[in-house]
FIKOLZA-1660 file (N, C-alpha, C; in steps of 0.1 Angstrom, whole numbers, plus 5000, padded with zeros to 4 digits):
% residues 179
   i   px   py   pz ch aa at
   1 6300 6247 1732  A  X  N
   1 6290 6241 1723  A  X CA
   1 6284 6229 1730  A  X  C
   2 6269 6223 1723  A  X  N
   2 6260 6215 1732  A  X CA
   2 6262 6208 1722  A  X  C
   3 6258 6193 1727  A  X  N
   3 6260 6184 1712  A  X CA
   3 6243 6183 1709  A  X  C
   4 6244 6181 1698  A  X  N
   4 6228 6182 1690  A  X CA
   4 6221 6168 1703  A  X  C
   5 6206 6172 1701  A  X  N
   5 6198 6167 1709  A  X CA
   5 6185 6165 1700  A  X  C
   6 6174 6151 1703  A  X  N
   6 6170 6149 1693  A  X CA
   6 6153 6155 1697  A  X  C
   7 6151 6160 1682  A  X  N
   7 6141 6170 1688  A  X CA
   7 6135 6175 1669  A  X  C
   8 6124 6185 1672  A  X  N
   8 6119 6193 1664  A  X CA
   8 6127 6207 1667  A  X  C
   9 6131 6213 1655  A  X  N
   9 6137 6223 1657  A  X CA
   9 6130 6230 1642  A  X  C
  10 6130 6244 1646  A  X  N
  10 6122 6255 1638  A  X CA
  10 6129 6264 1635  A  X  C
  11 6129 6266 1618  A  X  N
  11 6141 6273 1609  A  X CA
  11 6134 6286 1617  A  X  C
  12 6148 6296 1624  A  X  N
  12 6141 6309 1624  A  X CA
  12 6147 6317 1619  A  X  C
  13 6133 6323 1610  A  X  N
  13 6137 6336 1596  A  X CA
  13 6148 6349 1601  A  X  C
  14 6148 6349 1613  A  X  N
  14 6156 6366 1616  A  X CA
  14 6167 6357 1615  A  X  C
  15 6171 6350 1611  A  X  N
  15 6189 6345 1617  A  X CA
  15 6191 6338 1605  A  X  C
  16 6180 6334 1593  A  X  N
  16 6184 6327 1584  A  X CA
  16 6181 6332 1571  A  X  C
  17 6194 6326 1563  A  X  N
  17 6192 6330 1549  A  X CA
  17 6191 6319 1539  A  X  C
  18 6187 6322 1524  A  X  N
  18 6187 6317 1513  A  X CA
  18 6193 6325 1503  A  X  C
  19 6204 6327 1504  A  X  N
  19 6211 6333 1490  A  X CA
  19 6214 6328 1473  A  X  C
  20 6217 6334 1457  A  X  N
  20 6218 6331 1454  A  X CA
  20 6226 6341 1441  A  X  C
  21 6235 6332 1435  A  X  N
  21 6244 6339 1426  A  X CA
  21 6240 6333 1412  A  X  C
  22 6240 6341 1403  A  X  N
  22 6241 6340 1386  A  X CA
  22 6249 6349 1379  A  X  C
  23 6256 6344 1367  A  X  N
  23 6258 6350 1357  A  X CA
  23 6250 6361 1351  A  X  C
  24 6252 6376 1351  A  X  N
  24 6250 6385 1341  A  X CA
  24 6259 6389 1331  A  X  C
  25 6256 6384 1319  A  X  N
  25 6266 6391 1310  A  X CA
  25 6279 6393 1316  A  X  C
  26 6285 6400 1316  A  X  N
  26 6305 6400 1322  A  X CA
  26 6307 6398 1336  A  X  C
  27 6296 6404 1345  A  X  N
  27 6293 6400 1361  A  X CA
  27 6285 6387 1368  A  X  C
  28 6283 6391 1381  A  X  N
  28 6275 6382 1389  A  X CA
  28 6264 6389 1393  A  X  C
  29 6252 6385 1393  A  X  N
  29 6243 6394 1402  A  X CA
  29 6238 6382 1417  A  X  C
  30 6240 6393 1428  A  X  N
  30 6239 6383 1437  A  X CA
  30 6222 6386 1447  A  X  C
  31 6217 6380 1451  A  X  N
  31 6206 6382 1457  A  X CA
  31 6200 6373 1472  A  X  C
  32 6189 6369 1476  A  X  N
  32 6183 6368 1486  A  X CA
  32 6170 6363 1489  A  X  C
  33 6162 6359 1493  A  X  N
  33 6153 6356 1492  A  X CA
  33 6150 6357 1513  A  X  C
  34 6141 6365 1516  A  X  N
  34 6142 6367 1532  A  X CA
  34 6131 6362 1539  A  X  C
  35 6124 6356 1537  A  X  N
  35 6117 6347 1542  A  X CA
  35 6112 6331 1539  A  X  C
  36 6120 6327 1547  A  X  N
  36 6125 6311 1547  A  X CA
  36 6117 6306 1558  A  X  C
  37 6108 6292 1559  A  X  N
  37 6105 6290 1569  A  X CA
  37 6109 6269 1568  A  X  C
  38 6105 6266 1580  A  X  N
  38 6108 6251 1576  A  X CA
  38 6109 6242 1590  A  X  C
  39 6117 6232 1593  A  X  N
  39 6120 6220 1605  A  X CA
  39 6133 6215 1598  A  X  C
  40 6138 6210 1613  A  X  N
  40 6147 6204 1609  A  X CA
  40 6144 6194 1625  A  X  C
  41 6143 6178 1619  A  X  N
  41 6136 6170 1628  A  X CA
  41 6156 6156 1633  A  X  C
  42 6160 6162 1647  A  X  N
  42 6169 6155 1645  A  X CA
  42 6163 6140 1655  A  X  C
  43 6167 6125 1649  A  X  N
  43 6165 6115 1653  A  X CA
  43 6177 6112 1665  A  X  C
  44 6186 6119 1668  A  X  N
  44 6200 6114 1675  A  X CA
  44 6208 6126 1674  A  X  C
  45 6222 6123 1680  A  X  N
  45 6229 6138 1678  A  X CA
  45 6236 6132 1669  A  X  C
  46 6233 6130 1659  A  X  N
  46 6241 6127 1651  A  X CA
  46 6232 6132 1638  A  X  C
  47 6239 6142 1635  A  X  N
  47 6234 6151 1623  A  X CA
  47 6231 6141 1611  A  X  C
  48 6235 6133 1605  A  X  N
  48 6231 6119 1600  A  X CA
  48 6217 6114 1598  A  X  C
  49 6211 6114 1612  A  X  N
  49 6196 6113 1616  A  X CA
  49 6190 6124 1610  A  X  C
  50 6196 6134 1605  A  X  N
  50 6180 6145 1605  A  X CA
  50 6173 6146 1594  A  X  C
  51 6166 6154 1589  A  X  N
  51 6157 6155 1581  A  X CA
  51 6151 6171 1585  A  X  C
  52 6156 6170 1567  A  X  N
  52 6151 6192 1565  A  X CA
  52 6139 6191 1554  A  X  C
  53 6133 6197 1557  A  X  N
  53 6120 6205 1548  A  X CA
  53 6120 6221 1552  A  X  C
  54 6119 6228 1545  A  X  N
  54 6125 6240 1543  A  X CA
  54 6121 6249 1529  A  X  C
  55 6110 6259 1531  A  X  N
  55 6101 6264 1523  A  X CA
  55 6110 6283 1518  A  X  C
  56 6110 6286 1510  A  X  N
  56 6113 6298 1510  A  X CA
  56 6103 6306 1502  A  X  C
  57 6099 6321 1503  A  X  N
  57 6088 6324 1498  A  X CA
  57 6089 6330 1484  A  X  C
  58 6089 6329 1470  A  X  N
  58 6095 6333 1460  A  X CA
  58 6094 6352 1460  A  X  C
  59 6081 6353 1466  A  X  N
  59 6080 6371 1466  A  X CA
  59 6095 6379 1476  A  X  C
  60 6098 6373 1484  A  X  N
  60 6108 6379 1491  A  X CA
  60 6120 6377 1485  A  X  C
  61 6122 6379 1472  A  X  N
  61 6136 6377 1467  A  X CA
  61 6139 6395 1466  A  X  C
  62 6152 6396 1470  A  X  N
  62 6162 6409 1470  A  X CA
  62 6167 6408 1460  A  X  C
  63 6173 6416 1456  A  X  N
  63 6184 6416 1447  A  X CA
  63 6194 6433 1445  A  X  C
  64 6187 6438 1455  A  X  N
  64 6191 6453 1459  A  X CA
  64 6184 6465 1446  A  X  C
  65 6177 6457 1436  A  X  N
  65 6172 6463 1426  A  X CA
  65 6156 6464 1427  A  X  C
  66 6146 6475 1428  A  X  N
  66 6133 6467 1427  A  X CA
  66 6129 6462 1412  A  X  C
  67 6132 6467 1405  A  X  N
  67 6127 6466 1393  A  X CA
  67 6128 6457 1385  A  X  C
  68 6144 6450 1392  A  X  N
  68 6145 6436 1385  A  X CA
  68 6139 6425 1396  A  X  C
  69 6137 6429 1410  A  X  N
  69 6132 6418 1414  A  X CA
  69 6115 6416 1409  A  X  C
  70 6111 6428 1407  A  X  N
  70 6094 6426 1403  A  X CA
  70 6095 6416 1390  A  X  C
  71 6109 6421 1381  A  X  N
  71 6108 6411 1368  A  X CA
  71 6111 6394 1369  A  X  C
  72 6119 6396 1380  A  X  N
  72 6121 6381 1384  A  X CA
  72 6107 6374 1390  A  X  C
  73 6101 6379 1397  A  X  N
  73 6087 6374 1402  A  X CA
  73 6079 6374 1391  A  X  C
  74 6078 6375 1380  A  X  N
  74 6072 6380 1372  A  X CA
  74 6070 6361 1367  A  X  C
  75 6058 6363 1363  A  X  N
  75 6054 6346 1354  A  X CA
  75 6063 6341 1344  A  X  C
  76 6073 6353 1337  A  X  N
  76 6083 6346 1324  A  X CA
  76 6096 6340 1333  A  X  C
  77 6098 6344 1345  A  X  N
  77 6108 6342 1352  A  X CA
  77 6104 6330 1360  A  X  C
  78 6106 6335 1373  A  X  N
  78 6096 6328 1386  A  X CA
  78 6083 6323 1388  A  X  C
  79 6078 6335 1384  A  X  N
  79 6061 6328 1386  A  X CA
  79 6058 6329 1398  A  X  C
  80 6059 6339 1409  A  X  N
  80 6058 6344 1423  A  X CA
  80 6041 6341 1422  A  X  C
  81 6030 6344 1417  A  X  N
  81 6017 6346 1416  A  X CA
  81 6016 6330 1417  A  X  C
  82 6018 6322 1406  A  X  N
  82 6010 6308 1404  A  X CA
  82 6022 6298 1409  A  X  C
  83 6032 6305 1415  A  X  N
  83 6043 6296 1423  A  X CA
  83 6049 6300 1432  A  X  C
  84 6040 6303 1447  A  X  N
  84 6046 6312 1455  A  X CA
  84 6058 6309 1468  A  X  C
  85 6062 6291 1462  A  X  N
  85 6073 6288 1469  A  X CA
  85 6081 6283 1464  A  X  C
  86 6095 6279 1466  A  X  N
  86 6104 6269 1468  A  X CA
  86 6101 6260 1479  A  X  C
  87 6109 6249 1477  A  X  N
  87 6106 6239 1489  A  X CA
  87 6122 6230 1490  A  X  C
  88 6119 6224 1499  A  X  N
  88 6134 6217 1497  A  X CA
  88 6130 6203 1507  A  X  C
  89 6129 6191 1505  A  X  N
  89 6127 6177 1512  A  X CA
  89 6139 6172 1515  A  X  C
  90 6149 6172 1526  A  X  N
  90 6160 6162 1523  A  X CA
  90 6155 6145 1521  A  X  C
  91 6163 6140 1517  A  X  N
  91 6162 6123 1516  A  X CA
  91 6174 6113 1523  A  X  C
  92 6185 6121 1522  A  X  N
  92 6191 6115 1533  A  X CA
  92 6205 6126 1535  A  X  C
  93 6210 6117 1543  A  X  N
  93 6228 6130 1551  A  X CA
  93 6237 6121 1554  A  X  C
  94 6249 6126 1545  A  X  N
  94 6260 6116 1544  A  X CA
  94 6275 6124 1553  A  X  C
  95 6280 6119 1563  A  X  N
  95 6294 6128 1563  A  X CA
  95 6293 6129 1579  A  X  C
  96 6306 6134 1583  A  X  N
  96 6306 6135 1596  A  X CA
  96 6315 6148 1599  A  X  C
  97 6317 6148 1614  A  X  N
  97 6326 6160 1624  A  X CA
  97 6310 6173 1618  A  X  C
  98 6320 6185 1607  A  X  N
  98 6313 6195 1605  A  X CA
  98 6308 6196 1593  A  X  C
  99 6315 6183 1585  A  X  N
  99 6309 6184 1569  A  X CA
  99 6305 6169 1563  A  X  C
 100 6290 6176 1559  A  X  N
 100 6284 6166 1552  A  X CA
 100 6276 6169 1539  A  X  C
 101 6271 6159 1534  A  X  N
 101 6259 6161 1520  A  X CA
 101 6251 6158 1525  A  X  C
 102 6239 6164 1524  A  X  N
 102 6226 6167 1525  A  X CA
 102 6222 6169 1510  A  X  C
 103 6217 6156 1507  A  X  N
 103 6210 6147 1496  A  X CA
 103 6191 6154 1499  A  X  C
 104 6187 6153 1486  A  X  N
 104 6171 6159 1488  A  X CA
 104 6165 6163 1474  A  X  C
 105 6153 6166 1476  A  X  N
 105 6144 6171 1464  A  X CA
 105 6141 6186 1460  A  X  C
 106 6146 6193 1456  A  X  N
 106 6142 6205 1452  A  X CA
 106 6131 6208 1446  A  X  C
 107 6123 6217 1447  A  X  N
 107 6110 6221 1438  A  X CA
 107 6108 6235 1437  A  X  C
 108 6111 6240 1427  A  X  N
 108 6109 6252 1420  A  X CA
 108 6104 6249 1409  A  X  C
 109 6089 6260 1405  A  X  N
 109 6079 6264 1396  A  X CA
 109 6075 6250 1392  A  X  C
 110 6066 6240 1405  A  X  N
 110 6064 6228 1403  A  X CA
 110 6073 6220 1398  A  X  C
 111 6088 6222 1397  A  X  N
 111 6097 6212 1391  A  X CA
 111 6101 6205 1397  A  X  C
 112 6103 6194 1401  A  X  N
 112 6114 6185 1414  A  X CA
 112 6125 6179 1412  A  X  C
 113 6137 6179 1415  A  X  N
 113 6151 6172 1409  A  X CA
 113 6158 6170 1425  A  X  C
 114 6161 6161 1419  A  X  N
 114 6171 6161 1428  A  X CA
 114 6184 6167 1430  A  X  C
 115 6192 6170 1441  A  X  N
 115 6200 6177 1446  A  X CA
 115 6206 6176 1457  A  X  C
 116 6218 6178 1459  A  X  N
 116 6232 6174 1471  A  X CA
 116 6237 6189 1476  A  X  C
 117 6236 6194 1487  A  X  N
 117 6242 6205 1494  A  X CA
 117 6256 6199 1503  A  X  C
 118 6263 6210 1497  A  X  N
 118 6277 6202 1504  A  X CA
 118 6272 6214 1517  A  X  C
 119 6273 6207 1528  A  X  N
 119 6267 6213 1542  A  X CA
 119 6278 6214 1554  A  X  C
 120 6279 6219 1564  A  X  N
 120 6287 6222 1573  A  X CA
 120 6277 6224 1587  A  X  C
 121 6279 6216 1596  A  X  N
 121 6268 6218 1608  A  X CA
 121 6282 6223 1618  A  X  C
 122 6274 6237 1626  A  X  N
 122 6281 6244 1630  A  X CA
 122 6275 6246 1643  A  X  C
 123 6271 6233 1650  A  X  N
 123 6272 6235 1663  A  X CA
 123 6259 6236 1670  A  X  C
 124 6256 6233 1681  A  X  N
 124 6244 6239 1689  A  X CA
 124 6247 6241 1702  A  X  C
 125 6241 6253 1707  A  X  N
 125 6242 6256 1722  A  X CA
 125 6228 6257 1729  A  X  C
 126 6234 6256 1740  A  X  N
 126 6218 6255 1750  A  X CA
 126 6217 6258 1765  A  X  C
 127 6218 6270 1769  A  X  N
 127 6209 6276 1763  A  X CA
 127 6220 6294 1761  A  X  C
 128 6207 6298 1746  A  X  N
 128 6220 6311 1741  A  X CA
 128 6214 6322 1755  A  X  C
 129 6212 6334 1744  A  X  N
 129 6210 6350 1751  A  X CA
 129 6194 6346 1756  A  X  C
 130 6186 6341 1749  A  X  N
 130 6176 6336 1751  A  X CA
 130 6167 6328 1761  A  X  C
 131 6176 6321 1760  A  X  N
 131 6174 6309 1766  A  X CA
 131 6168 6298 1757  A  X  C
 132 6171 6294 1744  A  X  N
 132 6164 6287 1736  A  X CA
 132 6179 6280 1735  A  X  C
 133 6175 6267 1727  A  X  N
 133 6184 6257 1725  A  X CA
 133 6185 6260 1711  A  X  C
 134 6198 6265 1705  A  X  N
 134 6197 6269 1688  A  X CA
 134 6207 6262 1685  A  X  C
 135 6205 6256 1669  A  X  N
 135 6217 6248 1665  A  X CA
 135 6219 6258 1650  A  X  C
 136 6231 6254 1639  A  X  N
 136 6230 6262 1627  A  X CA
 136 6240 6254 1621  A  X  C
 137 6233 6257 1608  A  X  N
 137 6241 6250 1597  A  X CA
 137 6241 6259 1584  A  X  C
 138 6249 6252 1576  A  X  N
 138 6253 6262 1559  A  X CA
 138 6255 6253 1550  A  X  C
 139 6250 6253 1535  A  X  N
 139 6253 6245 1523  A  X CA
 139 6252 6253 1510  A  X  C
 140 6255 6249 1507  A  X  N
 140 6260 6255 1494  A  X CA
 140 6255 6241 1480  A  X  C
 141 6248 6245 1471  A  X  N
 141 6245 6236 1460  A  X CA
 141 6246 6245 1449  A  X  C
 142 6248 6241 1435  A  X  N
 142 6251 6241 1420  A  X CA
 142 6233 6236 1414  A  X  C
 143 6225 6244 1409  A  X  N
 143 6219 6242 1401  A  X CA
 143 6219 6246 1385  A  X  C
 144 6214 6241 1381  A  X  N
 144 6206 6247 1363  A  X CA
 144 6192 6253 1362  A  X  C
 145 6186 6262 1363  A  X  N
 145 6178 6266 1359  A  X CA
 145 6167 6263 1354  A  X  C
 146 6172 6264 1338  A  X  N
 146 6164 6254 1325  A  X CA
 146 6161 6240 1334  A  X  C
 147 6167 6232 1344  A  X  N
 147 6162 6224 1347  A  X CA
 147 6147 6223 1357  A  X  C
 148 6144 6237 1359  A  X  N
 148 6135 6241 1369  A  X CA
 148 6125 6247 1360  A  X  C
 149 6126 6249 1347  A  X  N
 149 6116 6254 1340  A  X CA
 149 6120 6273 1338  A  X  C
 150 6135 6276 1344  A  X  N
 150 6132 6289 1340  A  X CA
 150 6141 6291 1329  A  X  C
 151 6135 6296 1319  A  X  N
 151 6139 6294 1304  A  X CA
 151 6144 6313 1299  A  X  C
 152 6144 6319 1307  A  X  N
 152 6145 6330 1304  A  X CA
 152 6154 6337 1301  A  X  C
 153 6162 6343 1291  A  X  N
 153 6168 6348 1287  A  X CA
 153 6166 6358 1275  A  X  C
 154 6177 6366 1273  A  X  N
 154 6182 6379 1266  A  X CA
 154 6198 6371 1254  A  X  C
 155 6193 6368 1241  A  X  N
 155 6206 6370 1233  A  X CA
 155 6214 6385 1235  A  X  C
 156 6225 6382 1234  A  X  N
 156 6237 6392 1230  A  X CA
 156 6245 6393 1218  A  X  C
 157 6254 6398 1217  A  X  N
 157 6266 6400 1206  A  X CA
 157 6269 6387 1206  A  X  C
 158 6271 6376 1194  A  X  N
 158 6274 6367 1193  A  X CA
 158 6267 6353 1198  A  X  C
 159 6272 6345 1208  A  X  N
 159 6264 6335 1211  A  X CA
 159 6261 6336 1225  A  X  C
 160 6264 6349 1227  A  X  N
 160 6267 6356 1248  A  X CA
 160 6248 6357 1248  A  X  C
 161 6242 6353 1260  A  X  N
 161 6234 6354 1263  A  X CA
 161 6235 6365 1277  A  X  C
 162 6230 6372 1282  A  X  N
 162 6224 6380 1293  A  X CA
 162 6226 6372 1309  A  X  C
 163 6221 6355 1306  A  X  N
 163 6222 6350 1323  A  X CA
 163 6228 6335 1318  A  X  C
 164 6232 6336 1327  A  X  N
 164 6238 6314 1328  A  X CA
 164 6230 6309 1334  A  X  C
 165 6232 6298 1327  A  X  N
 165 6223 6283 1334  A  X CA
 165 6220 6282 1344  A  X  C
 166 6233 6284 1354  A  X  N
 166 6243 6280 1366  A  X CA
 166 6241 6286 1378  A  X  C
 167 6231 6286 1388  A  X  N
 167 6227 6293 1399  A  X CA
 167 6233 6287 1409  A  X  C
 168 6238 6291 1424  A  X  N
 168 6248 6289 1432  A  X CA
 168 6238 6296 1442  A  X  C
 169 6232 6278 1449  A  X  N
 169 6222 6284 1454  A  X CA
 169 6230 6279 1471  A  X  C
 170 6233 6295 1484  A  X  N
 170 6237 6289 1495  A  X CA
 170 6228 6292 1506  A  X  C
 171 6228 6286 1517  A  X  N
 171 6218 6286 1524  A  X CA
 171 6228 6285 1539  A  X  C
 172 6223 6294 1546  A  X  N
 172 6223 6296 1568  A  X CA
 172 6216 6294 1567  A  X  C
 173 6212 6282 1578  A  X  N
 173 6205 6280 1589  A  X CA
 173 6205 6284 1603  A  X  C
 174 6196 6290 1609  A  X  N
 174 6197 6288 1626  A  X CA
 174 6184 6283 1630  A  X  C
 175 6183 6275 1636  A  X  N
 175 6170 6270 1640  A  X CA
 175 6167 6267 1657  A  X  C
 176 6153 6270 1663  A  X  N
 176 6157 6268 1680  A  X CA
 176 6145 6250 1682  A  X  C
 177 6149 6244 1687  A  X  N
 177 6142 6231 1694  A  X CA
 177 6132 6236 1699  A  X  C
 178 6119 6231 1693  A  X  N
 178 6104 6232 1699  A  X CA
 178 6106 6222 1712  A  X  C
 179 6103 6227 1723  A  X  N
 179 6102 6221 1738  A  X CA
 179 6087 6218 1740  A  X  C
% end
């Protein structure tokens, strides 16, 4: 492994994901979102210095279903048409070796909150099969929903609703240094 070098580097979509888990009713339904685009601008090799902005496209969400993903993009849900992104701003990065927080602003369906990815930077080499300089990282964050404006749900038997609040949003990175 290379140690991080300070530079512009460009999230690339074949190698990176945006995944995400919720409550259905007695299960989990897990899904995807496949086209992520973004930078990750490092000031030093010290992962510390960086700064992520990091766009994902709401229409590319999987879910191995079509029919629920058309309902998810749908305006009662998502809002794919009048909200065609997510976004993610970091604000700052706390931690060292391979694990840190990655502090920042979330914005889904024009909402913005703030938010902490417990993160793990996993290295960079230079040069791969390629010949490009690629570094990669992973985080994992806990949102609410209702706090993003998606209010949607299905009552059940009792006081059981259909979805939870509680989305378990994780994220791979691989990104190569613009030269």
């Amino acid at each position: 492994m290379t140690e991080l070098v300070p530079g512009t580097w460009t999230i690339d979509p074949a190698h990176s994901e945006v995944a995400f888990t919720i409550r259905h009713m007695m299960s989990k339904v897990r899904g995807n979102f496949g086209d992520v685009s973004g930078q990750i601008v490092t000031g030093s090799a010290d992962p510390k210095d960086a700064t992520v902005r990091a766009e994902v496209a709401v229409a590319s969400i999987n879910t191995n279903q079509a029919q629920r993903d058309e309902h998810i993009r749908a305006s009662d849900i998502l809002g794919a048409a009048q909200f065609p992104t997510f976004a993610f701003t970091s604000t700052s990065v706390e931690g060292d070796g391979e694990d840190y927080k990655i502090h920042g602003d979330l914005t889904i369906k024009d909402v913005t909150r703030p938010v902490t990815f417990d993160a793990t930077f996993n290295g960079a080499i230079d040069p791969d099969a390629f010949g490009l300089f690629r570094m990669g990282a992973e985080g994992t964050t806990v949102i609410n929903k209702k706090d993003f404006g998606v209010e949607f749900n299905i009552p059940l038997q009792g006081d059981a609703v259909m979805l939870g609040d509680k989305v378990t949003i994780s994220v791979t990175l691989e990104a190569t240094l613009d030269r």
